[in-house]
SEGUFI-823191 format. One record per residue (C-alpha): residue in one letter; x, y, z. Coordinates in pm, whole numbers, plus 50000, padded with zeros to 5 digits. Example, Ala and Ser with C-alpha at 12.3 -4.5 7.8 and 13.67 -1.06 7.14 Angstrom:
REM residues 2
A:51230:49550:50780
S:51367:49894:50714
This chain:
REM residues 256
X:16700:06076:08250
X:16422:06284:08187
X:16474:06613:08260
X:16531:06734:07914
X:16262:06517:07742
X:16207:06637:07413
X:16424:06943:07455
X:16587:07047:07075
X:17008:07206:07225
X:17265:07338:07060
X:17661:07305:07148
X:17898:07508:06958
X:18214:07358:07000
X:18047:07003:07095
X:18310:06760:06927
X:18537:06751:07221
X:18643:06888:07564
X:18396:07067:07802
X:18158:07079:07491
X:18103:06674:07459
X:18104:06662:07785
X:17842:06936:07768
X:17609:06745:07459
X:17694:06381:07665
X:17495:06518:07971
X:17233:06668:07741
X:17236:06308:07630
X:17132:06176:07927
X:16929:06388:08036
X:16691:06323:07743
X:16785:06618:07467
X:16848:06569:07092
X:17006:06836:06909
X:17325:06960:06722
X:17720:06947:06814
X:17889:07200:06557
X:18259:07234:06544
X:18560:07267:06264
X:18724:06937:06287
X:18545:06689:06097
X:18714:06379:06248
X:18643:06499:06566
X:18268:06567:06482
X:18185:06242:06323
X:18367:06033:06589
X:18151:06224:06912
X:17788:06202:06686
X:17896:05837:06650
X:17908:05841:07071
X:17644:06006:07114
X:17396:05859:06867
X:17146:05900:06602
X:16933:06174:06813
X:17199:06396:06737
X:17361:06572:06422
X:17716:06681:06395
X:17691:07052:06133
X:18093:07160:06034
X:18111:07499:06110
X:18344:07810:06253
X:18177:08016:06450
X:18369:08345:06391
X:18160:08333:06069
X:17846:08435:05999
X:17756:08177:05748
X:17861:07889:05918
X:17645:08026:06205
X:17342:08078:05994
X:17363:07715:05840
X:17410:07554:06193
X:17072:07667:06308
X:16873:07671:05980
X:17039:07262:05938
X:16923:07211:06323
X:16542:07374:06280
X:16496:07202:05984
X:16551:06863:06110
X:16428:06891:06460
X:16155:07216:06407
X:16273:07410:06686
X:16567:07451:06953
X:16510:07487:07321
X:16872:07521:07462
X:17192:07671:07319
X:17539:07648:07458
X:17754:07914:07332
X:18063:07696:07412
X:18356:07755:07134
X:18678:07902:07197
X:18953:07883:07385
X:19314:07864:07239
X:19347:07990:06880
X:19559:07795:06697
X:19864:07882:06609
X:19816:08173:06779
X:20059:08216:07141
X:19912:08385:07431
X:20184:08639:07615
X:20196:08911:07808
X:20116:09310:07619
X:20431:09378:07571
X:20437:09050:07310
X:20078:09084:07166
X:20013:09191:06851
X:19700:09317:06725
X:19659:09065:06469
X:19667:08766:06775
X:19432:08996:07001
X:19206:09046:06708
X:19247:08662:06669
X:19112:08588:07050
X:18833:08869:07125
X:18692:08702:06776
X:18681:08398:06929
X:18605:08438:07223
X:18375:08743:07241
X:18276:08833:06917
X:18188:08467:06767
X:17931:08437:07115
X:17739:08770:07060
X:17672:08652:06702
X:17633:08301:06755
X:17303:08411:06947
X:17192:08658:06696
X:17230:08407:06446
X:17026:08177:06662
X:16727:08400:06752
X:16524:08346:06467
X:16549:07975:06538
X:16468:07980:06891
X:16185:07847:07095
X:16002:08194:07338
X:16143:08091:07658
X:16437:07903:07513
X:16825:07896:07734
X:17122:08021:07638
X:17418:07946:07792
X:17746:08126:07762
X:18035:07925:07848
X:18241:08197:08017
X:18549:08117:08258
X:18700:08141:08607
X:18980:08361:08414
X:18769:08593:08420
X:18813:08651:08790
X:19141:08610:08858
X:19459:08674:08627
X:19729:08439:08534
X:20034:08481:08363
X:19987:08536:07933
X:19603:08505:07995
X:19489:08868:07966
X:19349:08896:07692
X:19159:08585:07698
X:19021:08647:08056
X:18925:09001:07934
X:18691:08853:07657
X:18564:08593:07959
X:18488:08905:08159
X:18319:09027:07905
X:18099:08745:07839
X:17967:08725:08183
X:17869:09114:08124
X:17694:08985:07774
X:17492:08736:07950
X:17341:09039:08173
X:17252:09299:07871
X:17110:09030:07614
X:16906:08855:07910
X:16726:09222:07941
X:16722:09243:07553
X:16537:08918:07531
X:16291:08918:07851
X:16005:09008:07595
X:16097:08673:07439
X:16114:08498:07818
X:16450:08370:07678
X:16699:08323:07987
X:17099:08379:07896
X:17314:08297:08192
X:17703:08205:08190
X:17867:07903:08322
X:18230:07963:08404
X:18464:07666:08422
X:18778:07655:08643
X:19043:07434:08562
X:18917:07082:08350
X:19147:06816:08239
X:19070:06831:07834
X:19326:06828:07572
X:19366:07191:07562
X:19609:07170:07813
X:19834:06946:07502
X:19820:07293:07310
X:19970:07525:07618
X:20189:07336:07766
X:20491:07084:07632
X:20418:06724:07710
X:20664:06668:07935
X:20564:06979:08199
X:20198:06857:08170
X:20149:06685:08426
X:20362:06907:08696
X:20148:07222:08562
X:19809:06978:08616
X:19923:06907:08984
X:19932:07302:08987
X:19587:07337:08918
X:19509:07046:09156
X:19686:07219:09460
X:19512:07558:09408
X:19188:07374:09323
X:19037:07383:09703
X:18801:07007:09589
X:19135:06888:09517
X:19115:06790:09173
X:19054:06921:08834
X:18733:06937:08675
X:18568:06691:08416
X:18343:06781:08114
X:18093:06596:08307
X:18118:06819:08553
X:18057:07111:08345
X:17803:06906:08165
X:17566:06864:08474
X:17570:07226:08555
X:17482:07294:08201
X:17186:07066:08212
X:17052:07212:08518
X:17052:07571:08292
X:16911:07449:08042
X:16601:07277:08222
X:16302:07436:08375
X:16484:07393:08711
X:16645:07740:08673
X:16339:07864:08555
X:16442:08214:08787
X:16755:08225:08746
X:16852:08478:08485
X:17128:08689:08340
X:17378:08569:08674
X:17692:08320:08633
X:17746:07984:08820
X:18107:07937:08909
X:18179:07561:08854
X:18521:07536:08948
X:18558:07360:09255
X:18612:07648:09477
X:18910:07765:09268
X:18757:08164:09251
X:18615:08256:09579
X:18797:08041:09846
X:19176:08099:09897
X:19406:07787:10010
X:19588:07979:10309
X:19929:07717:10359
């Protein structure tokens, strides 16, 4: 319960999904902070589960603004942040994933800002605001290791992100501020409502299950408990690397 006592965090993208789940084991594990995110329903309804040690800031993330008023909002109400998770993106809306033959440059434009772009400036935004040995955590992905069908480009930017982590860890050592990814494999959030139709979900969610080597999918709690671990002094040495939480999904192959 205490192993973020008094910590100040940051979750981009903390309204729903893998990013509650993220801010609900921060929760627990002692920290106050900031959820950020573009839905306000969806914002008001998780700072209303999660209580009045934490703020919910509107914002988008692929601008600058936003980002800038997130942090200055958080430091001003809580004088300093200890943690960020750099956890927003995913699915565009409105926006299909496909293979290159159907991409335009418009929808990859749409997903490396998301997914790539938004992150790099999310923690430039943030620097100011930061505590000297403060964690950042990307939230990168297991598509990032292995390709599946339509998911290029978004694995690309998740490859990338894991490469971020590296080069702004050495930027910051001066600062003693740690960045390390966490990749997720397959978790059952609501995403899954905005790739697949409703009546495949299921059948594709046993997919993920079979190839899944733990036997199930992951759960934002899950995710959550790895991020608290990165965030506290636990990891103290571990810098600029990626933990794989994704129930074996990456490195161990289901030979049948």
């Amino acid at each position: 319960m205490s192993k973020l006592k008094n910590k100040v965090i940051v979750v981009t993208g903390g309204n729903s999904g893998i990013g509650f789940g993220i801010a609900e084991a921060f929760k627990n594990a002692g920290a106050v902070g900031t959820i950020t995110g573009r839905n306000e329903t969806t914002l008001n309804n998780a700072v209303d589960t999660l209580g009045t040690d934490f703020m919910a800031v509107k914002g988008d993330v692929t601008n600058n603004t936003d980002l800038e008023n997130i942090f200055k909002k958080t430091f001003d109400k809580f004088g300093k942040i200890d943690a960020l998770v750099v956890n927003a993106g995913g699915v565009v809306d409105g926006v299909p994933l496909g293979i290159i033959s159907d991409v335009t440059e418009a929808n990859y434009d749409s997903y490396m800002n998301l997914n790539l772009k938004s992150a790099y400036f999310t923690v430039q935004k943030a620097l100011p605001y930061l505590n000297d040995g403060a964690s950042i955590i990307l939230i990168g992905s297991s598509a990032a290791h292995r390709a599946a069908p339509g998911m290029t480009i978004y694995g690309a930017a998740k490859a990338a992100i894991i490469s971020l982590a590296k080069g702004l860890s050495l930027d910051l050592l001066p600062r003693k501020i740690r960045v390390n990814t966490l990749s997720p494999g397959s978790i059952d959030t609501p995403v899954f409502e905005k790739l697949v139709p409703q009546e495949q979900l299921e059948q594709v969610k046993q997919i993920w299950i079979d190839i899944t080597p733990v036997g199930r999918q992951g759960l934002p709690s899950d995710i959550g408990n790895a991020a608290v671990f990165l965030a506290s002094d636990d990891s103290a040495f571990i810098v600029g690397t990626e933990i794989l939480s994704d129930g074996g999904l990456t490195n161990i192959s289901l030979m049948k």
